[in-house]
C-alpha positions in Angstrom: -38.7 -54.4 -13.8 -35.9 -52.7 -15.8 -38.1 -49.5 -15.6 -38.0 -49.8 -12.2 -34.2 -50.4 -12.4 -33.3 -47.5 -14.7 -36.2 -44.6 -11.9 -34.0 -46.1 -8.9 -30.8 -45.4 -10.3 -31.6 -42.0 -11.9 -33.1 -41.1 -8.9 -30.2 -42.2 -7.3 -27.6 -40.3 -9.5 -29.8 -37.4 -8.6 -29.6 -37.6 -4.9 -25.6 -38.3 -5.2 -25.4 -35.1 -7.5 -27.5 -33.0 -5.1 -25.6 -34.0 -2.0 -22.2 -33.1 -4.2 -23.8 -29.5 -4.7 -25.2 -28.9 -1.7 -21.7 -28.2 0.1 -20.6 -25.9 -3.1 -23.8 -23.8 -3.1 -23.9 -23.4 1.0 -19.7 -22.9 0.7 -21.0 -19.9 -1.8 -24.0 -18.7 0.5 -21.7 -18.6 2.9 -19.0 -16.2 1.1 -21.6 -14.2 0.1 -22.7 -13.6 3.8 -19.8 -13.2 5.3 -18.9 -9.6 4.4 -20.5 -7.5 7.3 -22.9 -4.8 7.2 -20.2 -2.3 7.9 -18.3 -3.2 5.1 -21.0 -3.4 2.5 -21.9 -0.1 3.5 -18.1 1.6 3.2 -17.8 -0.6 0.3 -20.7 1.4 -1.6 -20.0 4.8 -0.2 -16.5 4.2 -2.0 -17.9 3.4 -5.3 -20.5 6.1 -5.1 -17.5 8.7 -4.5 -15.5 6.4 -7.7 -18.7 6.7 -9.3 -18.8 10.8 -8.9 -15.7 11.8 -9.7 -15.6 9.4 -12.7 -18.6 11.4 -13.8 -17.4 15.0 -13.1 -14.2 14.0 -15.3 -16.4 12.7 -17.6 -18.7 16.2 -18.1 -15.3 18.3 -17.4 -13.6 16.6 -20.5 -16.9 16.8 -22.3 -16.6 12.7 -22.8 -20.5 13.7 -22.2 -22.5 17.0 -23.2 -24.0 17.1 -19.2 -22.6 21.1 -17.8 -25.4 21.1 -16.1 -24.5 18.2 -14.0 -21.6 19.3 -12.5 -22.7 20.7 -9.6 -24.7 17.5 -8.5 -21.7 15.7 -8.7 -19.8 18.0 -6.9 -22.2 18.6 -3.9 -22.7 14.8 -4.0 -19.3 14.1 -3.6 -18.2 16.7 -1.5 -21.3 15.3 0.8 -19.8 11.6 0.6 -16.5 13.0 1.8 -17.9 13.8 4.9 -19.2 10.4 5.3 -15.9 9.1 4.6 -15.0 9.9 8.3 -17.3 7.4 9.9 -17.1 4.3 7.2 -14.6 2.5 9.3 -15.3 2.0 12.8 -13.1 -0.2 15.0 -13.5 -3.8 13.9 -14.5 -3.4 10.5 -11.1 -4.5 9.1 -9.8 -8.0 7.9 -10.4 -10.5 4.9 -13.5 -9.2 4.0 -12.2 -5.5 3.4 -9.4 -4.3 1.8 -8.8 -1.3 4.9 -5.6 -2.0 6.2 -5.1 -2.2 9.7 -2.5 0.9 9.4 -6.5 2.8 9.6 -6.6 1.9 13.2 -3.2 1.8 14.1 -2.2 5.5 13.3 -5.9 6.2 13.5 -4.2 10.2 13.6 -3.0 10.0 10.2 -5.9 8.3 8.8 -7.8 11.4 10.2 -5.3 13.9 8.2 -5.8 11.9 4.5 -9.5 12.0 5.0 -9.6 15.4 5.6 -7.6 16.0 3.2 -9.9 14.6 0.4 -13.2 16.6 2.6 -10.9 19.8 1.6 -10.7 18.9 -1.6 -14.3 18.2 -2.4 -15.2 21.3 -1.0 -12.7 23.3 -3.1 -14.0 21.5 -6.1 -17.5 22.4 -5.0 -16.1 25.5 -4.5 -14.3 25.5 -8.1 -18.2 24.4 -9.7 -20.0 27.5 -8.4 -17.4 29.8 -10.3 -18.0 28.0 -12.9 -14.0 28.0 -13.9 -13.6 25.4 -15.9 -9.6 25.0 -15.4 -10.2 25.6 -12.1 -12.9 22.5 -12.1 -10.3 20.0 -13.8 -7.8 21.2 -11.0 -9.8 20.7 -8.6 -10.8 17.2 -9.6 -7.4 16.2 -10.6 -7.0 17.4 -6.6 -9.4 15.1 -5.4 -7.5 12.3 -7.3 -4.2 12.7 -5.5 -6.4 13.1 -2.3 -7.8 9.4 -3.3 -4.7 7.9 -4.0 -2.8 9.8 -1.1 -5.2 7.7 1.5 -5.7 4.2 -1.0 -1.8 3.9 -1.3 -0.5 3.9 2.5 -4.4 2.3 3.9 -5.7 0.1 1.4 -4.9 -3.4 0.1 -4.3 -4.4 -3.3 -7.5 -6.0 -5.0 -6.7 -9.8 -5.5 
């Protein structure tokens, strides 16, 4: 009898515990999902072109012996510039993004900042080929300002 007792209430403490979880895993699930495609995909062209010019820095202040890799890093960046155009169509603002709405309001100036930094991958690109390395770490220190110049005036601060 008291076995009986002791495998109703346990199982009983287990329902209660799964039907508390339940709501916190789904609530989680539900986080998780609620980022859209469009933003997933901005989200990692952004840290791919983080991720590139973190690397070029890296070879350029010879934090890592990799000359050779400079050019694949420039041409990859210099290629995700020209993405950067059309990560961030109409609608693909709000909580789950930190794109200010300033992106679609003065779409114009957007526009100018992003081709700002696709001029200044290319003249890094261009910098790599000569094989000039002050010309290089301008050139990436141009790309920086290029960065910040659009995250300062269209993006949100990371919570």
């Amino acid at each position: 009898m008291i076995s009986s007792v002791i495998k109703l209430f346990v199982a009983s403490c287990l329902f209660g515990f799964s039907t508390l979880i339940a709501p916190i895993q789904s609530a989680a699930q539900e986080e998780e999902e609620e980022v859209p495609p469009a933003i997933e995909y901005r989200q990692s062209v952004m840290s791919a072109i983080a991720a590139n010019r973190a690397l070029l820095s890296a070879v350029i202040d010879d934090e890592v012996p990799y000359r050779n890799h400079l050019l694949a890093h420039a041409v990859s960046l210099n290629r995700l510039a020209v993405l950067a155009a059309d990560i961030f169509p109409a609608g693909s603002g709000g909580d789950a993004s930190r794109a200010k709405d300033e992106i679609w309001e003065d779409e114009e100036e957007f526009g100018v900042v992003v081709k700002a930094f696709q001029d200044a991958s290319s003249e890094l690109l261009e910098s790599v080929y000569t094989g000039d390395l002050n010309a290089i770490q301008d050139a990436i220190g141009s790309v920086g300002r290029t960065c910040s110049g659009c995250h300062r005036p269209f993006r949100k601060p990371a919570n």
